[in-house]
ZAKOLSE-490386 format. One line per 3 residues: number of its first residue (from 1); their letters; for each residue y, x, z of N, C-alpha, C. Coordinates in Angstrom, 2 decimals. Each point is the difference from the previous one (the first is absolute). Example, Ala and Ser with C-alpha at 12.3 -4.5 7.8 and 13.67 -1.06 7.14 Angstrom:
<sites>
1> AS> -5.69/13.19/7.80/1.19/-0.89/0.00/1.20/0.90/0.00 | 1.05/-0.35/-0.72/1.19/0.82/0.06/1.09/-0.77/0.73
</sites>
This chain:
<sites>
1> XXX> -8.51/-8.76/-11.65/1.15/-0.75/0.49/-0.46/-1.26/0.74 | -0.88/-0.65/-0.63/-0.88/-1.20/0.56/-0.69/0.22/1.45 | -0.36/1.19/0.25/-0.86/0.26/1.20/1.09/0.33/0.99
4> XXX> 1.28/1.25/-0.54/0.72/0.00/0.90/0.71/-1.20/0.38 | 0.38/-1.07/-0.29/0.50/-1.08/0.03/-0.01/-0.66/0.88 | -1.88/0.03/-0.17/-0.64/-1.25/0.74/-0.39/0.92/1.36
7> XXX> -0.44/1.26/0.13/0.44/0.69/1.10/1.37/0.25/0.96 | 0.92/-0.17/-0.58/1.14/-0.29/0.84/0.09/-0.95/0.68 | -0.40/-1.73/-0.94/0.07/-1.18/0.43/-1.17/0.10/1.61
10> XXX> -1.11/-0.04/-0.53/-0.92/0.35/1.38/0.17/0.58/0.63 | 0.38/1.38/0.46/0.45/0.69/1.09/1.26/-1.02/0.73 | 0.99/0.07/-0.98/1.21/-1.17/0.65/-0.60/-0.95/0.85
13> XXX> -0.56/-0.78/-0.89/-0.64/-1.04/0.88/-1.00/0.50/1.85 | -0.27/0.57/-0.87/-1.17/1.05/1.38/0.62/0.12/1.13 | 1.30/1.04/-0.80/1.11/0.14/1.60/0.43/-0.75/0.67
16> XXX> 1.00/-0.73/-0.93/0.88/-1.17/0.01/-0.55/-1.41/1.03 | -1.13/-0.58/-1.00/-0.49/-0.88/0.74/-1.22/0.04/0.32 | -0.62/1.14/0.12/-1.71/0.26/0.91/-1.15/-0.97/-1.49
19> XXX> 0.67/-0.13/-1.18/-1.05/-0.24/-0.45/-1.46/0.71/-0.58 | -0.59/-0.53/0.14/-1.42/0.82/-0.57/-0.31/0.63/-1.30 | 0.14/1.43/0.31/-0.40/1.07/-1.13/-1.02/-0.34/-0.96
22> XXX> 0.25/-0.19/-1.54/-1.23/-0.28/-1.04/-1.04/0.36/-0.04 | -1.26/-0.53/-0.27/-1.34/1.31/0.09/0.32/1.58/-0.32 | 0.56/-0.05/-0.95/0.20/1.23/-0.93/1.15/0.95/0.81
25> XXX> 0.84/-0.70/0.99/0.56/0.92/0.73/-0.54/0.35/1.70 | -0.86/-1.03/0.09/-0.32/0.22/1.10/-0.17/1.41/0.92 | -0.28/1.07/-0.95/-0.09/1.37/0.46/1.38/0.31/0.61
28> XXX> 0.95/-0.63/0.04/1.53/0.29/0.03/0.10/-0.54/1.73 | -0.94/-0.63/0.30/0.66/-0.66/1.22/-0.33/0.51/1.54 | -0.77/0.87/0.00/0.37/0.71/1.24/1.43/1.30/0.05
31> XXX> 0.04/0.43/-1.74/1.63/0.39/0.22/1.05/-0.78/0.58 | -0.22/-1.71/-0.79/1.10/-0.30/-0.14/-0.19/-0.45/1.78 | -1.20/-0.42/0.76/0.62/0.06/1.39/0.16/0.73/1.04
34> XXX> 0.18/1.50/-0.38/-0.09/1.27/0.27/1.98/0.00/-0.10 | 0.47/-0.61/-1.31/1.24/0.13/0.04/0.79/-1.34/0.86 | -0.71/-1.48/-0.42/1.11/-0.73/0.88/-0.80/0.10/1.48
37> XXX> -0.67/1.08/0.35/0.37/-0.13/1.68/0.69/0.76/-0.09 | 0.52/0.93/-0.46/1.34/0.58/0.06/0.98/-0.58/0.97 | 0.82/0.26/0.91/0.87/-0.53/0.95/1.64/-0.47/-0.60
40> XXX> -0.47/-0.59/-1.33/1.04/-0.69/-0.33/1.22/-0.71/0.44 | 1.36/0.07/0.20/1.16/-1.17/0.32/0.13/-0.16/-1.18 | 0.11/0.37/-1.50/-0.24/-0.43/-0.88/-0.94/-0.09/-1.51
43> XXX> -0.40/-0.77/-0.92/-0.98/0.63/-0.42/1.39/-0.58/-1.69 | -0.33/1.28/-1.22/0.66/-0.21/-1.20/-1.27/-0.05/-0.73 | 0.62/-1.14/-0.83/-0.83/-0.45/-1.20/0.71/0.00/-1.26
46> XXX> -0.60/0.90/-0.89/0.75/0.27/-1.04/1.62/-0.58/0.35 | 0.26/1.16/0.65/1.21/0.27/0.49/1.49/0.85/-1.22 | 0.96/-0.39/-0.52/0.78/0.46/-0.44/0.85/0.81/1.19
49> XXX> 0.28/1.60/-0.54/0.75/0.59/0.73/1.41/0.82/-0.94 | 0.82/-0.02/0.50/1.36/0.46/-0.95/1.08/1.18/0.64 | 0.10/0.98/-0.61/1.09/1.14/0.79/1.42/0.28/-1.27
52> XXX> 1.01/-0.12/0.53/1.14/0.50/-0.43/-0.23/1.69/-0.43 | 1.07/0.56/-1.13/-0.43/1.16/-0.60/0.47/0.72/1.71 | 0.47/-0.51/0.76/0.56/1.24/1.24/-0.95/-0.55/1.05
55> XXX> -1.03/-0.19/-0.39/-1.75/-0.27/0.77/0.37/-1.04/0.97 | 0.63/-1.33/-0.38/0.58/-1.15/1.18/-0.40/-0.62/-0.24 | -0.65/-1.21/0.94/-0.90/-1.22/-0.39/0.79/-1.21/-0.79
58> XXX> -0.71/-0.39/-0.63/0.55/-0.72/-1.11/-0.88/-1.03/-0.43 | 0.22/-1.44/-0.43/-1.14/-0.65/-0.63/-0.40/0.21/-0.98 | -1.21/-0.11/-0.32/-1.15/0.10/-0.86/0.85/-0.18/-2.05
61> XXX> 0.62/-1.28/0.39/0.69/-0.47/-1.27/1.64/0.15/0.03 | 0.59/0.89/1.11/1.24/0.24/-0.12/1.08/0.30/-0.84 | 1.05/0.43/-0.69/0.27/0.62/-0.75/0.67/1.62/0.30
64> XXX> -0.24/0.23/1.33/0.18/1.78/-0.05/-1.51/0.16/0.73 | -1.00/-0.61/-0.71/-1.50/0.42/0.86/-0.01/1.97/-1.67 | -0.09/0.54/0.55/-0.29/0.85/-0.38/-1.86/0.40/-0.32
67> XXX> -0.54/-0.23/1.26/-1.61/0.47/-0.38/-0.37/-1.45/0.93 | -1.33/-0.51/-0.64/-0.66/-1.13/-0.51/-1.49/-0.18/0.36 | -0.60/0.26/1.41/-1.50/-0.18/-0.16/-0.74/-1.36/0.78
70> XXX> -1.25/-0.37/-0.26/-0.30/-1.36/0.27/-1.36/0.88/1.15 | 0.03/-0.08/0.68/-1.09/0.19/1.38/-1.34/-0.96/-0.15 | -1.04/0.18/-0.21/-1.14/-0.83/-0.22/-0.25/-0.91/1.24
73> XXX> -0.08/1.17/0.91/-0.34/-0.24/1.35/0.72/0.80/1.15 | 0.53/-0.56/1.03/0.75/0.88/1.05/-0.14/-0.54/1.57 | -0.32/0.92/0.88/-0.57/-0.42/1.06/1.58/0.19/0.66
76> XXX> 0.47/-0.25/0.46/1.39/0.36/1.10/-0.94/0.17/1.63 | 0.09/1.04/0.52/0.30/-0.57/1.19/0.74/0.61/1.44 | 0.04/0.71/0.79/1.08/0.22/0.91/1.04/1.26/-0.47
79> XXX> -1.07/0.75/-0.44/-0.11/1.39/-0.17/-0.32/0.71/-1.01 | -0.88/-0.58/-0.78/-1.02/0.25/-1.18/-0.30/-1.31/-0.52 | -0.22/0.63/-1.44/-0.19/-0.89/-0.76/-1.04/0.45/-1.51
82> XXX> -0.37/-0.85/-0.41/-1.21/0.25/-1.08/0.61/-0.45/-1.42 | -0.38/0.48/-0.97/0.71/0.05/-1.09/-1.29/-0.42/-1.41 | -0.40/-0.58/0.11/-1.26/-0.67/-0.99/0.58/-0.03/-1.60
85> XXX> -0.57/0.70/-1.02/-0.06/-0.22/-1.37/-1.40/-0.47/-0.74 | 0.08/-1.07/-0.60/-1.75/-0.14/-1.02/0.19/0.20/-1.42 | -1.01/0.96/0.05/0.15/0.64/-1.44/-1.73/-0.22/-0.47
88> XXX> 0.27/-0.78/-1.45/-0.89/-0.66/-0.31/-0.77/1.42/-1.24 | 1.19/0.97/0.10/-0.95/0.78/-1.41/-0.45/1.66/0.79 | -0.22/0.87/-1.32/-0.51/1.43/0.87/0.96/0.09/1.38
91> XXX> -1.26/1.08/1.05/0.50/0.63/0.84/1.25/1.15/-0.43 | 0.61/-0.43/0.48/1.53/1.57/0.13/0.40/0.14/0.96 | 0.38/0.82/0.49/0.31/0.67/1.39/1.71/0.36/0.26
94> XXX> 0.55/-0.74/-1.04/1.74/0.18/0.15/0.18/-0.56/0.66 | 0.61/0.69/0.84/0.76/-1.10/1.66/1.34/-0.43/-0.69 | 0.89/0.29/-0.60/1.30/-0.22/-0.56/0.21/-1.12/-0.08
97> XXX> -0.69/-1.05/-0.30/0.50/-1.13/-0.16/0.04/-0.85/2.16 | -1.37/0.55/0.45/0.03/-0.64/1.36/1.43/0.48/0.69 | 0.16/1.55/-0.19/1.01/0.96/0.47/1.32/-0.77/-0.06
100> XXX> 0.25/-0.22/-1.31/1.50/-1.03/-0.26/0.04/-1.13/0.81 | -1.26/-0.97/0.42/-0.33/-1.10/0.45/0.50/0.26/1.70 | -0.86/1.74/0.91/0.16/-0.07/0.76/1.44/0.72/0.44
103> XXX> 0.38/0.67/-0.90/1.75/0.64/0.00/0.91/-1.87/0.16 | 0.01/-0.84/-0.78/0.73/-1.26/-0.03/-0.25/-0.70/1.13 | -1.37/0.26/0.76/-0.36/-0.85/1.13/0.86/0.48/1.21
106> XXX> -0.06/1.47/0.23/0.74/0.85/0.75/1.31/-0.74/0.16 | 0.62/-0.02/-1.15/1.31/-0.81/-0.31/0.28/-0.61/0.99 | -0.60/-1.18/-0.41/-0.29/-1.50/0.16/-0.15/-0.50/1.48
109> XXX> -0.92/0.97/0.19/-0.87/-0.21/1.55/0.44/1.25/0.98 | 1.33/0.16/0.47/0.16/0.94/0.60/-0.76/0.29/1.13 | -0.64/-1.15/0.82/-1.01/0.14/1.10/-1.66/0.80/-0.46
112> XXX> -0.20/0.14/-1.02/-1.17/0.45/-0.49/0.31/1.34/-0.11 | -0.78/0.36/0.86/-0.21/1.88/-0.29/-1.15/0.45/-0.84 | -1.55/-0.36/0.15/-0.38/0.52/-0.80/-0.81/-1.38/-1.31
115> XXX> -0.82/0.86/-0.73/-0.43/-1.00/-1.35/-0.92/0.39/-0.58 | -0.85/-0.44/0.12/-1.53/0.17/-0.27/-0.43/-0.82/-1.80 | 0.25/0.43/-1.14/-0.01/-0.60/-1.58/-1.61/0.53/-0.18
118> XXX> -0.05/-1.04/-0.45/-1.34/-0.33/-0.79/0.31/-0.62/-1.61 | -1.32/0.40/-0.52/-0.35/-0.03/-0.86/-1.55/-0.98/-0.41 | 0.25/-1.13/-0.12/-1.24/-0.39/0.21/-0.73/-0.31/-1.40
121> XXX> -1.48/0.38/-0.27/-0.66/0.40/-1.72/-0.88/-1.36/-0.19 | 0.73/-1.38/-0.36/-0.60/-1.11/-0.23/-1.25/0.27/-0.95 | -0.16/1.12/-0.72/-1.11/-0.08/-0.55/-0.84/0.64/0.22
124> XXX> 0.07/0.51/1.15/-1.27/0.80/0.83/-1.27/-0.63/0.39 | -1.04/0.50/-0.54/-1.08/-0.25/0.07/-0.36/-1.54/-0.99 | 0.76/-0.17/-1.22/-0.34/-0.74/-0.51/-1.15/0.12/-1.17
127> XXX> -0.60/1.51/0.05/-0.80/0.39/-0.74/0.06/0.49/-1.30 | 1.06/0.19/-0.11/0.37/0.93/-1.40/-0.12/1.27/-0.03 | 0.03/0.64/-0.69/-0.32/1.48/-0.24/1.75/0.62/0.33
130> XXX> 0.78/-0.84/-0.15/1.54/0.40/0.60/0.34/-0.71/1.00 | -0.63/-0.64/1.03/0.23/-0.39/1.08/0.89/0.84/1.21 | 1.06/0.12/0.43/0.61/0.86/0.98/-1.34/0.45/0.94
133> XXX> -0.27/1.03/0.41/-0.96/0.68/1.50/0.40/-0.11/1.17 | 1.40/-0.57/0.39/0.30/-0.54/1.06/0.03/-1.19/0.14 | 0.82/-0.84/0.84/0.02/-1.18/0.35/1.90/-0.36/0.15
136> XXX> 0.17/1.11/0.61/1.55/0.23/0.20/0.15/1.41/0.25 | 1.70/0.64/-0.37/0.19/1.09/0.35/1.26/0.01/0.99 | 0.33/0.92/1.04/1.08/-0.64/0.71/1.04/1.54/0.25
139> XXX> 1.05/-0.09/0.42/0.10/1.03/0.46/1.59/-0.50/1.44 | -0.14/0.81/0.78/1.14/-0.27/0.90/1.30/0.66/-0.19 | 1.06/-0.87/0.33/1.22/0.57/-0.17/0.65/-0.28/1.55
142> XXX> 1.47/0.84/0.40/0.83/-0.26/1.08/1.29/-0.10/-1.09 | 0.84/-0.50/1.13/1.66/-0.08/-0.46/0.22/1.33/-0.26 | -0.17/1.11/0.73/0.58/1.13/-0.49/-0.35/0.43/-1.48
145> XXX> -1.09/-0.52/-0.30/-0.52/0.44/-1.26/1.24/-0.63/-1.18 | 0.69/-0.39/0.54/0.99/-1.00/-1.03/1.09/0.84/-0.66 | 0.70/0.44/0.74/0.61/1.49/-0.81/-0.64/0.80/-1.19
148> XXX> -1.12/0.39/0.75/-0.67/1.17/-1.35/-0.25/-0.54/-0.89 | -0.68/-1.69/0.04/-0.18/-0.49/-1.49/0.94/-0.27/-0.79 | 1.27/-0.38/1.11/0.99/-0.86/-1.23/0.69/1.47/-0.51
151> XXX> 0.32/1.43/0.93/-0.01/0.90/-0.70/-0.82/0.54/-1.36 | -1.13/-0.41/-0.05/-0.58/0.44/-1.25/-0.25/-1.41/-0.98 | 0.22/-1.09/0.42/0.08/-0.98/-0.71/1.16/-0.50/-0.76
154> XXX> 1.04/0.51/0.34/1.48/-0.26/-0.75/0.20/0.75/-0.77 | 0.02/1.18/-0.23/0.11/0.89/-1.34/-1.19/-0.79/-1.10 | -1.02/-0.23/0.43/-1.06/-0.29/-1.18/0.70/-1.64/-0.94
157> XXX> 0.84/-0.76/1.13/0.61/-0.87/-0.18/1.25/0.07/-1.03 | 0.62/1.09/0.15/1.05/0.65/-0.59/-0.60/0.29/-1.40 | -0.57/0.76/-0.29/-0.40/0.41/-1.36/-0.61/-1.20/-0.70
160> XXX> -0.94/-1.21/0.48/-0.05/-0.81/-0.69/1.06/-1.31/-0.19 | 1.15/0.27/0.65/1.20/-0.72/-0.53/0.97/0.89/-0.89 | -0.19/1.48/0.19/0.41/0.94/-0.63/-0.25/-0.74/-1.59
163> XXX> -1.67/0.44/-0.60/-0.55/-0.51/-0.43/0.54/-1.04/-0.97 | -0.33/-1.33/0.59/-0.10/-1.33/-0.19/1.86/-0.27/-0.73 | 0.95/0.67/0.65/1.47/-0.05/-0.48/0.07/0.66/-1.05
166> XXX> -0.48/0.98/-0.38/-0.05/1.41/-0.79/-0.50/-0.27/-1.13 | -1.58/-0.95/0.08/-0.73/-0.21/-1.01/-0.55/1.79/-0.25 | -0.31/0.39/1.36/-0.58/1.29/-0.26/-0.99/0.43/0.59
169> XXX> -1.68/-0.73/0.04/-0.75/0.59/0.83/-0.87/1.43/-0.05 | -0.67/0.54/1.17/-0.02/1.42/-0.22/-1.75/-0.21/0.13 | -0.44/1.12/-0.94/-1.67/0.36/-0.52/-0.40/0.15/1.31
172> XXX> -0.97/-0.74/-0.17/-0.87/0.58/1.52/-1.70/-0.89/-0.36 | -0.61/0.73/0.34/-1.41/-0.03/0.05/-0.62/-1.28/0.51 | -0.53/-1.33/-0.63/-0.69/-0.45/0.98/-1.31/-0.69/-0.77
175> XXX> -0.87/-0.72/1.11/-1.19/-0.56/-0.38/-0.11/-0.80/-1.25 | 1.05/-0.18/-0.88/0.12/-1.25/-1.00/0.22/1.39/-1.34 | -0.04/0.76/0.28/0.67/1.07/-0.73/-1.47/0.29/-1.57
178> XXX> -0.97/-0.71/0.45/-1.40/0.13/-1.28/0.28/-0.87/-0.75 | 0.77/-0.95/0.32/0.17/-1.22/-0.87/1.61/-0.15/-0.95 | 0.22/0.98/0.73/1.43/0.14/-0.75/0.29/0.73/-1.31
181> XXX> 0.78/-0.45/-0.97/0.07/0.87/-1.25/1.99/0.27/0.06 | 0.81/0.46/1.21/1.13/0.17/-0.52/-0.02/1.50/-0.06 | 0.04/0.37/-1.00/-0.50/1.25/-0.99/1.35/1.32/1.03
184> XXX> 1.26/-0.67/0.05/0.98/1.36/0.16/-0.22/-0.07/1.56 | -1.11/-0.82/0.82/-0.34/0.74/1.32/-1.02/1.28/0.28 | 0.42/1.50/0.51/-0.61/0.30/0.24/-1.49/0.21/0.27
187> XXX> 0.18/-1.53/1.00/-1.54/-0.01/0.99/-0.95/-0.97/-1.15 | 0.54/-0.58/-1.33/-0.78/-0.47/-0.45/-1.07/0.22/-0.62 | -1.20/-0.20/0.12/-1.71/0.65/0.03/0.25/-0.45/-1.85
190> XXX> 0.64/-0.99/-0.91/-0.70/-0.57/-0.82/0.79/0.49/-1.57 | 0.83/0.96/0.34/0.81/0.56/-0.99/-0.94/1.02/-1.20 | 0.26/-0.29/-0.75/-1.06/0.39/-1.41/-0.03/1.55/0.00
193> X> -0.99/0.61/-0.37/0.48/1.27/-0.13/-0.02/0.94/0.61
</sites>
């Protein structure tokens, strides 16, 4: 929590006001001026973004903000735009969270067609035996892509308010599942017997 912290603060600063990257991040700074030459009209810094449940822009702290995400880093500029996350722990390769980021930007920024999200691995190459093997992972999106996600992104939305009202969640398999002892799940590895 400490490293991601103080990695947010420095990059901010980095972007924000051109200050000078720590020894320890220094490996970070031909990304980071790889990204602000980016052809920016605007640049977001830990940016709050907010959509109404009928996908309408909304503020961040509204009271019909329906979905809720904070942008690390965001390049705006005519056409395109860059979508920066720092993630201080393991490499993962789920776009879902950038995806929501660049579905809300779409919103927001009707002049932006396409969106280039990154993933950037603050602890790359810090010499651990779990150090991420990249540096960043990225992938590109267009506006059209905005349909198919929020098509497959709203049902998944549905069942966990389904869910959450119901007090009824459903068995499903995941990585936390060795450490778990709730005995009447299925997928649980730790049931006696």
């Amino acid at each position: 929590l400490t490293h991601g912290t103080e990695v947010h603060r420095c990059f901010e600063e980095r972007v924000a006001n051109g200050a000078v990257l720590p020894e320890h991040l220094e490996k970070f700074e031909p990304l980071v001026q790889a990204l602000t030459a980016f052809p920016a009209v605007e640049t977001l810094v830990e940016h709050e973004i907010g959509l109404t449940e009928a996908l309408v822009p909304t503020a961040f702290r509204a009271s019909d903000t329906w979905y809720r995400g904070i942008i690390d880093l965001g390049l705006i500029g005519q056409d395109k735009a860059i979508l920066a996350d720092y993630k201080s722990g393991k490499r993962r390769t789920d776009f879902t969270q950038l995806k929501l980021f660049a579905a809300a930007t779409f919103i927001h920024r009707p002049e932006v067609q396409s969106i280039k999200m990154m993933y950037i691995w603050t602890k790359f190459g810090d010499g651990s035996k779990k150090a991420p093997i990249r540096l960043y992972d990225a992938q590109d999106v267009t506006r059209s892509w905005t349909s198919e996600f929020w098509a497959a992104m709203l049902p998944r939305v549905s069942r966990m308010k389904y869910a959450f009202e119901n007090d009824a969640y459903f068995e499903k398999p995941g990585p936390l599942c060795g450490w778990c002892y709730e005995k009447s799940c299925r997928y649980c590895p730790n049931k006696e017997g």
